[in-house]
PyMOL Python script that loads the backbone (N, CA, C, O; Angstrom):
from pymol import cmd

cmd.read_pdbstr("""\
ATOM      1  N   UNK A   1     158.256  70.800 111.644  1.00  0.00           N
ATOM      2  CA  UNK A   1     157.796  69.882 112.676  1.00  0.00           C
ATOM      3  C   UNK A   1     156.322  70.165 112.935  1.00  0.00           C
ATOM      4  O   UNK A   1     155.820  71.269 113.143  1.00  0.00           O
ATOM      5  N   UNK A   2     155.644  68.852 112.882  1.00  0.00           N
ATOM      6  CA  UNK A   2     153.814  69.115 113.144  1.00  0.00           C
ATOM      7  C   UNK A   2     153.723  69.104 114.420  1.00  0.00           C
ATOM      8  O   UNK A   2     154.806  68.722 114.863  1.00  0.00           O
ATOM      9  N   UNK A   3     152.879  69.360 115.379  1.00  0.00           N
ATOM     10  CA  UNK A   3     152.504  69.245 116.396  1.00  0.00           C
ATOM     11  C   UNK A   3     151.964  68.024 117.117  1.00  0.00           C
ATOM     12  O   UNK A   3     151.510  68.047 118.261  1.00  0.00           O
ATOM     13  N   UNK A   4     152.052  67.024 116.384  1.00  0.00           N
ATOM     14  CA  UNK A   4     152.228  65.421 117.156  1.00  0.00           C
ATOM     15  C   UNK A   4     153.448  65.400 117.521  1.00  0.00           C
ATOM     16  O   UNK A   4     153.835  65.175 118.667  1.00  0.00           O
ATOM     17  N   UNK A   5     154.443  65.742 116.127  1.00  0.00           N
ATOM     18  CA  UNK A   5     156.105  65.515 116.509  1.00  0.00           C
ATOM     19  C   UNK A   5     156.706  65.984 117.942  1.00  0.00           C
ATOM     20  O   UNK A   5     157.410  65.427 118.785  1.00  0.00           O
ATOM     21  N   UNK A   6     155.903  67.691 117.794  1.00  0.00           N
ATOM     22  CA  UNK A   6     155.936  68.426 118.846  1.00  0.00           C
ATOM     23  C   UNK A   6     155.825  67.932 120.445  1.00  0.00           C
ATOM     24  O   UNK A   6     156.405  68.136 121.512  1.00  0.00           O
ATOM     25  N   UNK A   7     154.657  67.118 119.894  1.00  0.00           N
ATOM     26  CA  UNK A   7     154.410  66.959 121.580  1.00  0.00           C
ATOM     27  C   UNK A   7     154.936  65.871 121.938  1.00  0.00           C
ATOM     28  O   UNK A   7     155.289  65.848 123.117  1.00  0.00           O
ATOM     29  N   UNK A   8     155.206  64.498 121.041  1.00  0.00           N
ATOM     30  CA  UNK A   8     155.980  63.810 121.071  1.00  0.00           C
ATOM     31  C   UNK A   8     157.467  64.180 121.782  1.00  0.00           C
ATOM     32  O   UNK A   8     157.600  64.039 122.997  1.00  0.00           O
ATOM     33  N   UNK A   9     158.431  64.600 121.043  1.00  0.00           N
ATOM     34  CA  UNK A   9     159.432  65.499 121.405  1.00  0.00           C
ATOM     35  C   UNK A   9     159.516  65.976 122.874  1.00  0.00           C
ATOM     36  O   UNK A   9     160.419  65.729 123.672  1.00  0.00           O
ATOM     37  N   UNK A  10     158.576  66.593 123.042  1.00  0.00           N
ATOM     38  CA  UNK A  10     157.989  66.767 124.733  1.00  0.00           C
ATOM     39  C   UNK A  10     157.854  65.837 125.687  1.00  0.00           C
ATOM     40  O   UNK A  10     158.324  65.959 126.818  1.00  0.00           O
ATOM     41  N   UNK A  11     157.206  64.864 125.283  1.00  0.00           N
ATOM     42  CA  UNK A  11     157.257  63.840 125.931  1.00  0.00           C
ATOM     43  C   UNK A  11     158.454  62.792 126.611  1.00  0.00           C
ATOM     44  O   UNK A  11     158.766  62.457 127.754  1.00  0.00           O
ATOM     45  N   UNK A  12     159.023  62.418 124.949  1.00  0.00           N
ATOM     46  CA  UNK A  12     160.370  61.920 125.486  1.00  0.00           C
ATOM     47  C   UNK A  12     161.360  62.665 126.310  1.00  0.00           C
ATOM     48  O   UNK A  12     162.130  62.130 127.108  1.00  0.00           O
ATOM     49  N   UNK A  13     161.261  64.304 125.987  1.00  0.00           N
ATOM     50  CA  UNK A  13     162.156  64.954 127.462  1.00  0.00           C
ATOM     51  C   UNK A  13     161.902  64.563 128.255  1.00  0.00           C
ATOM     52  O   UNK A  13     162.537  63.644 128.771  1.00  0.00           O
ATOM     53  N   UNK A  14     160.870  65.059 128.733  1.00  0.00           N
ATOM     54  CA  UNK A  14     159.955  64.461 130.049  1.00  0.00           C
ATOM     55  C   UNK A  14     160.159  63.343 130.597  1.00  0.00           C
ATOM     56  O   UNK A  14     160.271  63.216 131.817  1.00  0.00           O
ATOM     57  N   UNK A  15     160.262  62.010 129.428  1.00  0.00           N
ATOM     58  CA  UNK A  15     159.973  61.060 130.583  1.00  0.00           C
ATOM     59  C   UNK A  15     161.910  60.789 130.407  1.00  0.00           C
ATOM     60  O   UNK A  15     162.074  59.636 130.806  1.00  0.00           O
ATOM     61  N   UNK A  16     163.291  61.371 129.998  1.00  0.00           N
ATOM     62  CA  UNK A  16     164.076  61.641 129.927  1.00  0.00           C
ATOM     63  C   UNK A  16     164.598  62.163 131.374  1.00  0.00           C
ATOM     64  O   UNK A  16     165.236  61.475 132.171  1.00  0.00           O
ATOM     65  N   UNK A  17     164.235  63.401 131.541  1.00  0.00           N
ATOM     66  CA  UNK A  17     164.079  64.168 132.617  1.00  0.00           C
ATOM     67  C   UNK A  17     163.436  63.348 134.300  1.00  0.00           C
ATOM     68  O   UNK A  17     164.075  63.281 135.350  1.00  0.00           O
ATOM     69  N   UNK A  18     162.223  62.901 134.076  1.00  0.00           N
ATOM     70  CA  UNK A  18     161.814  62.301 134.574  1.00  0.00           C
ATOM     71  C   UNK A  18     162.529  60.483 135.617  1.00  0.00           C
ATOM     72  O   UNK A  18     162.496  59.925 136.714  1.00  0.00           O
ATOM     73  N   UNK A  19     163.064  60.341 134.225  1.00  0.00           N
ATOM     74  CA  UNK A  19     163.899  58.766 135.078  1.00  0.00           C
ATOM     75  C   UNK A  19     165.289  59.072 135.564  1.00  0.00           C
ATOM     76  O   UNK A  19     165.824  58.532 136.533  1.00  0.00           O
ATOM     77  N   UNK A  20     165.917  60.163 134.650  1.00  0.00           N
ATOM     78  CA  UNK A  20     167.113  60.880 135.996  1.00  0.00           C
ATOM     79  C   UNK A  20     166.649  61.243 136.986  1.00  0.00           C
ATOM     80  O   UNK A  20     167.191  60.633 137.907  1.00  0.00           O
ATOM     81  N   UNK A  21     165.563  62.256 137.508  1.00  0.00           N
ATOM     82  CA  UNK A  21     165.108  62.751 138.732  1.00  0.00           C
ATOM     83  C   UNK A  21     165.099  61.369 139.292  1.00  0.00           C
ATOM     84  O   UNK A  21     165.842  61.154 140.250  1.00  0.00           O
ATOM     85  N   UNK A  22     164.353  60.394 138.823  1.00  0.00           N
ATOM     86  CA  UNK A  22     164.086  59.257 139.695  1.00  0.00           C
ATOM     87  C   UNK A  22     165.096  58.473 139.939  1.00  0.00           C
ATOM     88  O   UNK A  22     165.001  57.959 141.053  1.00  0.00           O
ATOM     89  N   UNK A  23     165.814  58.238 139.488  1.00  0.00           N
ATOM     90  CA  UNK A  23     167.308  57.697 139.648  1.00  0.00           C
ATOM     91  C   UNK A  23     168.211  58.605 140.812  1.00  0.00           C
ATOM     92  O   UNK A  23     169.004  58.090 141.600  1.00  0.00           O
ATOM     93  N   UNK A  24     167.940  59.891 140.739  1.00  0.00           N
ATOM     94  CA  UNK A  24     168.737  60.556 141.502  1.00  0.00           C
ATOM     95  C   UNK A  24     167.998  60.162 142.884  1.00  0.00           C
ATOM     96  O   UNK A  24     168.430  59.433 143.777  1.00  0.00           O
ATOM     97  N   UNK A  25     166.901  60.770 142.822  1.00  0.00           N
ATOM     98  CA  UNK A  25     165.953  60.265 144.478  1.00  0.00           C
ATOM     99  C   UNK A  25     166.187  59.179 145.106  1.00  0.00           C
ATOM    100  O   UNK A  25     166.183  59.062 146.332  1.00  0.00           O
ATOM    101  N   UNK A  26     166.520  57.873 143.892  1.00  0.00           N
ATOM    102  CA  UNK A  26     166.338  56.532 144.420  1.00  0.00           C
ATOM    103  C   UNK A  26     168.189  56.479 144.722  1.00  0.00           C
ATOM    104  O   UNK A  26     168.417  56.642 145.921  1.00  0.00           O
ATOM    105  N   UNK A  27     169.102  56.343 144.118  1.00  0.00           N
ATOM    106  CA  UNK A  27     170.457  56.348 144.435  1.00  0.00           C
ATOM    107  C   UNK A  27     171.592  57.408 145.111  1.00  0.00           C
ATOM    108  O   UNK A  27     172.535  57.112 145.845  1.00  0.00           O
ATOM    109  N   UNK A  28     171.167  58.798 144.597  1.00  0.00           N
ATOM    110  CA  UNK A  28     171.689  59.429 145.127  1.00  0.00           C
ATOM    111  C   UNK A  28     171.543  60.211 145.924  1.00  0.00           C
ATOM    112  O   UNK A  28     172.489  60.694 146.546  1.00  0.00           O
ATOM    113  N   UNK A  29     169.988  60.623 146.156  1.00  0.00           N
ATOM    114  CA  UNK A  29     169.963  61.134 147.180  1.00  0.00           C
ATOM    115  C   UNK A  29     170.385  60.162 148.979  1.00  0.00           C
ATOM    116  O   UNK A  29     171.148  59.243 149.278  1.00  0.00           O
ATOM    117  N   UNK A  30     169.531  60.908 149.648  1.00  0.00           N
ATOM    118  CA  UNK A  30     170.118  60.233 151.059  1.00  0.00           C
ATOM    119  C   UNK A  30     169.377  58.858 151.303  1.00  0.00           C
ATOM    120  O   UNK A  30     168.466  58.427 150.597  1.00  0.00           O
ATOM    121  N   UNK A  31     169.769  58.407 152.116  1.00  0.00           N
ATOM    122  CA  UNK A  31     168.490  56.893 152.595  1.00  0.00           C
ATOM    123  C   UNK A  31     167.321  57.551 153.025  1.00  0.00           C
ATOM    124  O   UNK A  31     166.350  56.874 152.687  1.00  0.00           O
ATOM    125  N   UNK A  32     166.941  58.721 153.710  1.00  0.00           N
ATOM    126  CA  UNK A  32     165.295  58.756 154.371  1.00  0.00           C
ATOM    127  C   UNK A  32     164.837  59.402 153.237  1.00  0.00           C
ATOM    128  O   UNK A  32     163.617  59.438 153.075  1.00  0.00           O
ATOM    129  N   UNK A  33     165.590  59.940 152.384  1.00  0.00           N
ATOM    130  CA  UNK A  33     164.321  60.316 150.628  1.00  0.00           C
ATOM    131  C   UNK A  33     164.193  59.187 149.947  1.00  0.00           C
ATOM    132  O   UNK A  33     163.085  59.014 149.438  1.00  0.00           O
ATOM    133  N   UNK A  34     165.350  58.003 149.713  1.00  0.00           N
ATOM    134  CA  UNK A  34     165.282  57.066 148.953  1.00  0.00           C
ATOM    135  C   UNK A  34     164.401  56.117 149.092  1.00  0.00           C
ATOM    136  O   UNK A  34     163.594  55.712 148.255  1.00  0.00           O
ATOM    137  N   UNK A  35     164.654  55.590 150.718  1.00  0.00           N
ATOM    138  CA  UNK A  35     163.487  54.758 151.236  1.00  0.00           C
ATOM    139  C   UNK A  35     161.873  55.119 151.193  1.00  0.00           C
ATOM    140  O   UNK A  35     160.921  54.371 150.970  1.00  0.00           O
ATOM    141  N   UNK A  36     161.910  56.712 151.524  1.00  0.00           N
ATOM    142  CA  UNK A  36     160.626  57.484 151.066  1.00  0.00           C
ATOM    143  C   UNK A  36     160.078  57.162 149.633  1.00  0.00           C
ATOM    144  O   UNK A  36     159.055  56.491 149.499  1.00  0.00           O
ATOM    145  N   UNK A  37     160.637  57.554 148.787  1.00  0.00           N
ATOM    146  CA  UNK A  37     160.625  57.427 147.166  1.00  0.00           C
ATOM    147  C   UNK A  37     160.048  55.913 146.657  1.00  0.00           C
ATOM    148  O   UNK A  37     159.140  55.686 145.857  1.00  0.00           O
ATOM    149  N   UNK A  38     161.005  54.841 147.502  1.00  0.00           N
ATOM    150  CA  UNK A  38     160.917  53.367 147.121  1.00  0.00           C
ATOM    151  C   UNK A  38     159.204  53.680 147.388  1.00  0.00           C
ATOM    152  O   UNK A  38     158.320  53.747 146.535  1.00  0.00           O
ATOM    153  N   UNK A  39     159.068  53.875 149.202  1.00  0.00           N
ATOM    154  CA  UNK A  39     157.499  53.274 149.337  1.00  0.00           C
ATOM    155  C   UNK A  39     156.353  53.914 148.724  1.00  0.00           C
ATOM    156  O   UNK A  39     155.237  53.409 148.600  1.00  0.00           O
ATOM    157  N   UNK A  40     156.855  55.495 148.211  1.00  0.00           N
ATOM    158  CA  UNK A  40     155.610  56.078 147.889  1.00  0.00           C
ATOM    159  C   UNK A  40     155.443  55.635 146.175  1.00  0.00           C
ATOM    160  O   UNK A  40     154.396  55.925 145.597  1.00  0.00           O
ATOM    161  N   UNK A  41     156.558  54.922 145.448  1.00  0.00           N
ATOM    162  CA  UNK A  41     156.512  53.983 144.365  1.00  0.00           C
ATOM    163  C   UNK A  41     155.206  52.868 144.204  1.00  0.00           C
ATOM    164  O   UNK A  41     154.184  52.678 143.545  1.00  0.00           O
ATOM    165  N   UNK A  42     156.206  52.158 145.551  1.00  0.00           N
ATOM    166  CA  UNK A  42     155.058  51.072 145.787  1.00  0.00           C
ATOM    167  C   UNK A  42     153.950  50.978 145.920  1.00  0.00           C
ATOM    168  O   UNK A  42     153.255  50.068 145.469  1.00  0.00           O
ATOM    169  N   UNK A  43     153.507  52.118 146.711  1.00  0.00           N
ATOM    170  CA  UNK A  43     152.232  52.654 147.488  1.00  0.00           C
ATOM    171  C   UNK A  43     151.048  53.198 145.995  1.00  0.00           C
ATOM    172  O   UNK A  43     149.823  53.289 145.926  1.00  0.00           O
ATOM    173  N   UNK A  44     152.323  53.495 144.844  1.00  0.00           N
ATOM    174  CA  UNK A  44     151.145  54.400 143.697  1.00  0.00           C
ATOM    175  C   UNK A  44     150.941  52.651 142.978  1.00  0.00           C
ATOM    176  O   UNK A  44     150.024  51.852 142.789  1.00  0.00           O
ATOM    177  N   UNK A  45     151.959  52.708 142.829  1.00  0.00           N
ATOM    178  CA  UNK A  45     151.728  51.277 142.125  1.00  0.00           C
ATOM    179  C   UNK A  45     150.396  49.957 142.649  1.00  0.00           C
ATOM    180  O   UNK A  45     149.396  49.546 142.060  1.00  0.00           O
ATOM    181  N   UNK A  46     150.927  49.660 143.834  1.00  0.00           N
ATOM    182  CA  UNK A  46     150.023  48.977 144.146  1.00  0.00           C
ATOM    183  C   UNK A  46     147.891  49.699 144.238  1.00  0.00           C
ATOM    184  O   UNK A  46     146.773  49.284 143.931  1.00  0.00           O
ATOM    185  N   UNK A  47     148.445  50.770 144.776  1.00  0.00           N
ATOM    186  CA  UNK A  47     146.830  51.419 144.441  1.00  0.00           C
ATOM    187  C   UNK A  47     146.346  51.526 143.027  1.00  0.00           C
ATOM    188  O   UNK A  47     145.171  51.650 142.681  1.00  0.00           O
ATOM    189  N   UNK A  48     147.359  51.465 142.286  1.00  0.00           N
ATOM    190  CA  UNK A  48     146.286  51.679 140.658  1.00  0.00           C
ATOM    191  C   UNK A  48     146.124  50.319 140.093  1.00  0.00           C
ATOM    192  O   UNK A  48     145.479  50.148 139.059  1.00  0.00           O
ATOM    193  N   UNK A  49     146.777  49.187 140.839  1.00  0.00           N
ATOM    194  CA  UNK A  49     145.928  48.074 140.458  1.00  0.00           C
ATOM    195  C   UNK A  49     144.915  47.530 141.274  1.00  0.00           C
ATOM    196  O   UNK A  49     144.115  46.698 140.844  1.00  0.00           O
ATOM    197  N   UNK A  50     144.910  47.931 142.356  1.00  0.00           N
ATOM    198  CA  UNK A  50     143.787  48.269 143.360  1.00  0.00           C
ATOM    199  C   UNK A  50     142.699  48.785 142.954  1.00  0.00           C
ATOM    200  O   UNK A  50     141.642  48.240 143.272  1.00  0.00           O
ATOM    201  N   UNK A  51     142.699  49.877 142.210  1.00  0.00           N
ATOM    202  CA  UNK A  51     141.292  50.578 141.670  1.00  0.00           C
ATOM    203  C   UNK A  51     140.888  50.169 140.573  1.00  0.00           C
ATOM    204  O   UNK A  51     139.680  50.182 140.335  1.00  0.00           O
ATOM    205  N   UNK A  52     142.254  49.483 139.192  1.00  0.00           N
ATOM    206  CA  UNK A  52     141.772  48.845 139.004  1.00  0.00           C
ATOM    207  C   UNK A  52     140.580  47.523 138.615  1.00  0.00           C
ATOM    208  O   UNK A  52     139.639  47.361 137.838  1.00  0.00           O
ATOM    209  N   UNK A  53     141.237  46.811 139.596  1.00  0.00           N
ATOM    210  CA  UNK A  53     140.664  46.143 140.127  1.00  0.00           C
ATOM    211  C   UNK A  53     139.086  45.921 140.425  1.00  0.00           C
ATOM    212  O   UNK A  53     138.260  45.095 140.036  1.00  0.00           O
ATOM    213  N   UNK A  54     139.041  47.244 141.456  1.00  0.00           N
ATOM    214  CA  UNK A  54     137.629  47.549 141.729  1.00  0.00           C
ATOM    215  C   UNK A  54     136.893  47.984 140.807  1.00  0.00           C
ATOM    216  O   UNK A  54     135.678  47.784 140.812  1.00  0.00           O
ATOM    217  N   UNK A  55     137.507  48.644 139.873  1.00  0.00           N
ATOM    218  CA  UNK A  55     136.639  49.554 138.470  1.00  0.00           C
ATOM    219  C   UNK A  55     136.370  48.243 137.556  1.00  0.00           C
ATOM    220  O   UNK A  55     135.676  48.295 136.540  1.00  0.00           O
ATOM    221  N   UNK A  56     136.732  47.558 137.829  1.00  0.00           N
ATOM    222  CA  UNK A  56     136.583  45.737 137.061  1.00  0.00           C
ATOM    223  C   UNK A  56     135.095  45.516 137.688  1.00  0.00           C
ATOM    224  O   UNK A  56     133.994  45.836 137.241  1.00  0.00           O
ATOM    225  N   UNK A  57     135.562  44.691 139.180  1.00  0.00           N
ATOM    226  CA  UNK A  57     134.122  44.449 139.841  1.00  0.00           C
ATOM    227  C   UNK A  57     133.245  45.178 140.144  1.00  0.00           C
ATOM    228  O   UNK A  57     132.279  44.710 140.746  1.00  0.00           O
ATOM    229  N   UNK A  58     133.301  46.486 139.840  1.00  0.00           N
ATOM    230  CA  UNK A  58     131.775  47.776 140.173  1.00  0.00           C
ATOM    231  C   UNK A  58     131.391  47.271 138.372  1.00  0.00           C
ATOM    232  O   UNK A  58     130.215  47.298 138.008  1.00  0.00           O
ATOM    233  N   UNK A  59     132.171  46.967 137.681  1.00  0.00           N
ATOM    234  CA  UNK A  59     131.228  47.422 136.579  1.00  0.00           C
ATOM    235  C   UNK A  59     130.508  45.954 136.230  1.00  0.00           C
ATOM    236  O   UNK A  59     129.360  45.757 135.831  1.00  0.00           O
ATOM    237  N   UNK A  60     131.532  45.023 136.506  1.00  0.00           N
ATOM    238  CA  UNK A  60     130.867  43.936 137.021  1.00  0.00           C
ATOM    239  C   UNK A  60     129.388  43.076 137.179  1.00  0.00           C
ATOM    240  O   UNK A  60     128.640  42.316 136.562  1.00  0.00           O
ATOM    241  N   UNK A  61     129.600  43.991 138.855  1.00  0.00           N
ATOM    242  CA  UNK A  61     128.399  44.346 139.901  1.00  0.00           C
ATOM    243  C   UNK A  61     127.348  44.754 139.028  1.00  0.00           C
ATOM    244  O   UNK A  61     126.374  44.002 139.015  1.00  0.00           O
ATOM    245  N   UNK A  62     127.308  45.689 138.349  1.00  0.00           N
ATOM    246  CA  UNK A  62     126.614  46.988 138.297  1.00  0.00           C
ATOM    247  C   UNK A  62     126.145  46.534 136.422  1.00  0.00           C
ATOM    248  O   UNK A  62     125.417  47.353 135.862  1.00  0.00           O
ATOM    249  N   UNK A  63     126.489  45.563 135.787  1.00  0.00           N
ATOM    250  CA  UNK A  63     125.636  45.757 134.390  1.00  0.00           C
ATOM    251  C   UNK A  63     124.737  44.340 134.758  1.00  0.00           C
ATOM    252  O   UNK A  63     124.991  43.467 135.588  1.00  0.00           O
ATOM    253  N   UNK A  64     124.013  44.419 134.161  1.00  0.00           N
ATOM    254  CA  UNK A  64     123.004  43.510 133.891  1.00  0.00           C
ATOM    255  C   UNK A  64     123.229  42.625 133.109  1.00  0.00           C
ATOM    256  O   UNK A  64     123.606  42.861 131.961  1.00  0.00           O
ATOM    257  N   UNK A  65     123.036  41.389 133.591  1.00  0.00           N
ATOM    258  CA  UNK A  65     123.205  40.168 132.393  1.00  0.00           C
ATOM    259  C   UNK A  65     122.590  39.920 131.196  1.00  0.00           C
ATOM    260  O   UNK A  65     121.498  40.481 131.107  1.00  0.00           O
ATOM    261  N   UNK A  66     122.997  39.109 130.009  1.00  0.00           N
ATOM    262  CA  UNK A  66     123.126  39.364 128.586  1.00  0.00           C
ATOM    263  C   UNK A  66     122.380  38.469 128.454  1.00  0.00           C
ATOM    264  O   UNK A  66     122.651  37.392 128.985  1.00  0.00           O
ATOM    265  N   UNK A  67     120.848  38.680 127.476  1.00  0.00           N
ATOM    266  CA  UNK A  67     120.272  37.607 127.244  1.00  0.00           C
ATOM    267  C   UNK A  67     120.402  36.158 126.673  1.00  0.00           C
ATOM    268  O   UNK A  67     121.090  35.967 125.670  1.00  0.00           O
ATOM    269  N   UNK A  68     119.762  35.158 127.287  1.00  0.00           N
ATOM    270  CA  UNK A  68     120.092  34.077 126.833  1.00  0.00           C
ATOM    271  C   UNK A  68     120.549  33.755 125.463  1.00  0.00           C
ATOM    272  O   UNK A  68     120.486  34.887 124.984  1.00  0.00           O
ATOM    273  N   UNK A  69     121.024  32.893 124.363  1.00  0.00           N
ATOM    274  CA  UNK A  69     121.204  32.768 123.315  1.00  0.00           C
ATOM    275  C   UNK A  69     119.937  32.325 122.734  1.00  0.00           C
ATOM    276  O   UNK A  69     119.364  32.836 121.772  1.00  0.00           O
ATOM    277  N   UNK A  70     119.502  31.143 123.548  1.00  0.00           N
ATOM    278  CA  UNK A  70     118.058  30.962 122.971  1.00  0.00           C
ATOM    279  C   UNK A  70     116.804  32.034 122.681  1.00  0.00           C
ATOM    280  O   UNK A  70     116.001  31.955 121.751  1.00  0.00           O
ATOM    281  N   UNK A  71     116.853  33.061 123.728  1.00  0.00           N
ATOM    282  CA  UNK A  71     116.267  34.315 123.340  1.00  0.00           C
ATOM    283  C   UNK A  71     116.294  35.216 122.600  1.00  0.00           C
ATOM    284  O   UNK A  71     115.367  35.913 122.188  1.00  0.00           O
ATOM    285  N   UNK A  72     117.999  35.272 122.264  1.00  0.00           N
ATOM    286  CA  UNK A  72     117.876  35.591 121.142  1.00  0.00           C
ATOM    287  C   UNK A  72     117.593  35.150 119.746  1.00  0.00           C
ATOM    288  O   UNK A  72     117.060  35.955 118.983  1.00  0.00           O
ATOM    289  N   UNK A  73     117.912  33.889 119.317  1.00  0.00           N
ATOM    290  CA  UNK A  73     117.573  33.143 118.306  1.00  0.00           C
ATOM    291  C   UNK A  73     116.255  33.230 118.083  1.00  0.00           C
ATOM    292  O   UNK A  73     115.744  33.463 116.988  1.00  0.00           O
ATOM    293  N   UNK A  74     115.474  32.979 119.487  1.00  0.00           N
ATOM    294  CA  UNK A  74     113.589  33.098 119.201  1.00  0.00           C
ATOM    295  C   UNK A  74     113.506  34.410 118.584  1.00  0.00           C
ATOM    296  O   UNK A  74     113.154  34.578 117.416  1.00  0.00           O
ATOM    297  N   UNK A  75     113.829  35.325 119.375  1.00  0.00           N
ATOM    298  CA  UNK A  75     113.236  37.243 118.499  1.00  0.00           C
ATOM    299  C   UNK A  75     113.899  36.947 117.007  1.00  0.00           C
ATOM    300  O   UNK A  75     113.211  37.280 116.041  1.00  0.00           O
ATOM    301  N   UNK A  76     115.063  36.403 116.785  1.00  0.00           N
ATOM    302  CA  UNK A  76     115.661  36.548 115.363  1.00  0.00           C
ATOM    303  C   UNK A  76     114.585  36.234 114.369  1.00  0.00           C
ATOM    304  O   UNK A  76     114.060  37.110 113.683  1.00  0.00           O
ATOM    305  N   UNK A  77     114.206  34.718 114.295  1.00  0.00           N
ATOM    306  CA  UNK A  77     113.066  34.131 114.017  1.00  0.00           C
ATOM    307  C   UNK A  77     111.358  34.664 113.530  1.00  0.00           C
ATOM    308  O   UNK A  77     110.508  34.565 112.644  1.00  0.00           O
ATOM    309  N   UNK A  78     111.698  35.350 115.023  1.00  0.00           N
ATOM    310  CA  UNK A  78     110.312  35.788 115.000  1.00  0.00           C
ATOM    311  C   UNK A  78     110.595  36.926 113.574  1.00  0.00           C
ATOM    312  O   UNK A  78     109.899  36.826 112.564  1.00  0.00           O
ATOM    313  N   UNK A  79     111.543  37.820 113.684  1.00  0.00           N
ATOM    314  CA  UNK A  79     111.591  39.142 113.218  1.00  0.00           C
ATOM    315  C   UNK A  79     111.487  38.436 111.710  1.00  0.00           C
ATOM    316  O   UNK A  79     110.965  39.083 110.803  1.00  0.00           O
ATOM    317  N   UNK A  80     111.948  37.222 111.488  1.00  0.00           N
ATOM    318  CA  UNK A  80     112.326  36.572 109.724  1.00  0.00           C
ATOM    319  C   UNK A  80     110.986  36.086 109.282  1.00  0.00           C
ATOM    320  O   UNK A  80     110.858  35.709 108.117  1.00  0.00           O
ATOM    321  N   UNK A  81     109.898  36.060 110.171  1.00  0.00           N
ATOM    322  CA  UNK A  81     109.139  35.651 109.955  1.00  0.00           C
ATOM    323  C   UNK A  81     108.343  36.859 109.640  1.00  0.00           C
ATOM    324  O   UNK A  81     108.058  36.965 108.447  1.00  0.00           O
ATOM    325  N   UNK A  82     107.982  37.647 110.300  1.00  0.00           N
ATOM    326  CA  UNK A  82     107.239  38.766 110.627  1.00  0.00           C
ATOM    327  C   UNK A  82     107.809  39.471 108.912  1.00  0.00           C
ATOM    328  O   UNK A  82     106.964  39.870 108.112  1.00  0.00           O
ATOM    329  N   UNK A  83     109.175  39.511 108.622  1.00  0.00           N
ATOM    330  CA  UNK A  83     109.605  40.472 107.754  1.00  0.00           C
ATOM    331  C   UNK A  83     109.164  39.808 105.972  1.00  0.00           C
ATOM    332  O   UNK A  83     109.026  40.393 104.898  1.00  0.00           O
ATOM    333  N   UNK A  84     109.046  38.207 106.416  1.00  0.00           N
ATOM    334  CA  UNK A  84     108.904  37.194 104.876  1.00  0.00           C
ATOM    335  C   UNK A  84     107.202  37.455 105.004  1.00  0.00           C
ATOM    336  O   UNK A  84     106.675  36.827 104.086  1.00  0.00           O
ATOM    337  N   UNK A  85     106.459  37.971 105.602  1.00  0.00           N
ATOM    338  CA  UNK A  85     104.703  37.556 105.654  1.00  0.00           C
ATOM    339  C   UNK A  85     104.558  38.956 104.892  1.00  0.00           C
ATOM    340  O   UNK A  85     103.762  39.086 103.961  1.00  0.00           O
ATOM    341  N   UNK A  86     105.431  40.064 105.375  1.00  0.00           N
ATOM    342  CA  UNK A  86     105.459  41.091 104.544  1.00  0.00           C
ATOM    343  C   UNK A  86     106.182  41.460 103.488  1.00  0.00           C
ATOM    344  O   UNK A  86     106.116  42.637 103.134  1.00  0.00           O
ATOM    345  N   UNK A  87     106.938  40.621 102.840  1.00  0.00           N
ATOM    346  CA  UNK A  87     107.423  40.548 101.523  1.00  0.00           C
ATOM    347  C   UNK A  87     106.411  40.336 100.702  1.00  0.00           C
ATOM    348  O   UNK A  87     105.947  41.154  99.908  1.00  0.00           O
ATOM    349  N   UNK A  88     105.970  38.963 100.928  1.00  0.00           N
ATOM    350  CA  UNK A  88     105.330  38.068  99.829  1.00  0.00           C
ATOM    351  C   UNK A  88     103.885  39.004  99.427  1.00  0.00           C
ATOM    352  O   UNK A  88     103.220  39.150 100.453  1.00  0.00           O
ATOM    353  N   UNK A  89     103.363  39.537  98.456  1.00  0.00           N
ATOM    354  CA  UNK A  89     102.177  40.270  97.941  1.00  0.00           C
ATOM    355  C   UNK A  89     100.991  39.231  98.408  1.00  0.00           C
ATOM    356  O   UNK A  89     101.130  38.064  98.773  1.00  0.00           O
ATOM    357  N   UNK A  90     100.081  39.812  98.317  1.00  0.00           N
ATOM    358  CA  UNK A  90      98.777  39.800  98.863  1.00  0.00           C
ATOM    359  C   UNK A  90      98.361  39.164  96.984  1.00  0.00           C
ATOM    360  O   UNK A  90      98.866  39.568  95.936  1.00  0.00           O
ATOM    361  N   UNK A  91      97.284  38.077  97.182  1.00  0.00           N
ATOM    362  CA  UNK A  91      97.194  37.432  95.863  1.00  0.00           C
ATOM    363  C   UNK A  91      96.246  38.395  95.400  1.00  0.00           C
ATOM    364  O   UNK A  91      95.476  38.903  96.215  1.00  0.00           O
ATOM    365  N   UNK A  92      96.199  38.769  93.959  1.00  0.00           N
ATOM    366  CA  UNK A  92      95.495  39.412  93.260  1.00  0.00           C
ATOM    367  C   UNK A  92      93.590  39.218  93.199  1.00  0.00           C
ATOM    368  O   UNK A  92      92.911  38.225  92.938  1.00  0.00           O
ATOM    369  N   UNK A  93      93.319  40.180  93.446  1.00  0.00           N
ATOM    370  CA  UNK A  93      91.599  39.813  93.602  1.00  0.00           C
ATOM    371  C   UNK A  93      90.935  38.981  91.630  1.00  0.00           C
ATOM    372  O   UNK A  93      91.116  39.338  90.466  1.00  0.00           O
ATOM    373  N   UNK A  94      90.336  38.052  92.158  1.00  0.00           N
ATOM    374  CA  UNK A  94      89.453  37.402  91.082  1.00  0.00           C
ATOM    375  C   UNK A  94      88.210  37.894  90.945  1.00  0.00           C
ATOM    376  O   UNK A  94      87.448  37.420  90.102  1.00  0.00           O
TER     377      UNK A  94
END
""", "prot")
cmd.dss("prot")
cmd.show_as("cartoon", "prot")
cmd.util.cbc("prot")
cmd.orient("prot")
């Protein structure tokens, strides 16, 4: 066994382990852990699309807009031009 398998392997215990615990909290334990459990569910859930969210509009906010297309097409131009004046040789002296 390689050590992807490995940790793989690990993992699926885990999240094995993991949805019994949560099953037990949510059904079998008592109503004031279960009801606890439900909201602090809700509470993670709804905050990580919350931040999300915000990590959307800060980055948003926060980059600078992408130059026009026409601006770019002009520099393209320019650069095809600039690069063909220096291809073509210089005519031979007479």
């Amino acid at each position: 066994m390689n050590k992807d398998q490995g940790i793989g392997a690990v993992l699926l215990l885990a999240s094995i382990v993991g949805a019994v615990l949560y099953f037990w909290l949510v059904f079998l334990a008592g109503p004031e852990i279960s009801g606890f459990i439900i909201r602090l569910t809700a509470f993670v859930a709804v905050g990580f699309v919350l931040f999300i969210l915000g990590w959307i509009g800060y980055t948003l906010a926060t980059t600078p807009p992408p130059k026009p297309i026409e601006e770019i097409e002009k520099e393209i131009e320019k650069e095809t031009k600039e690069e063909a004046k220096q291809e073509t040789p210089p005519p031979p002296p007479s």
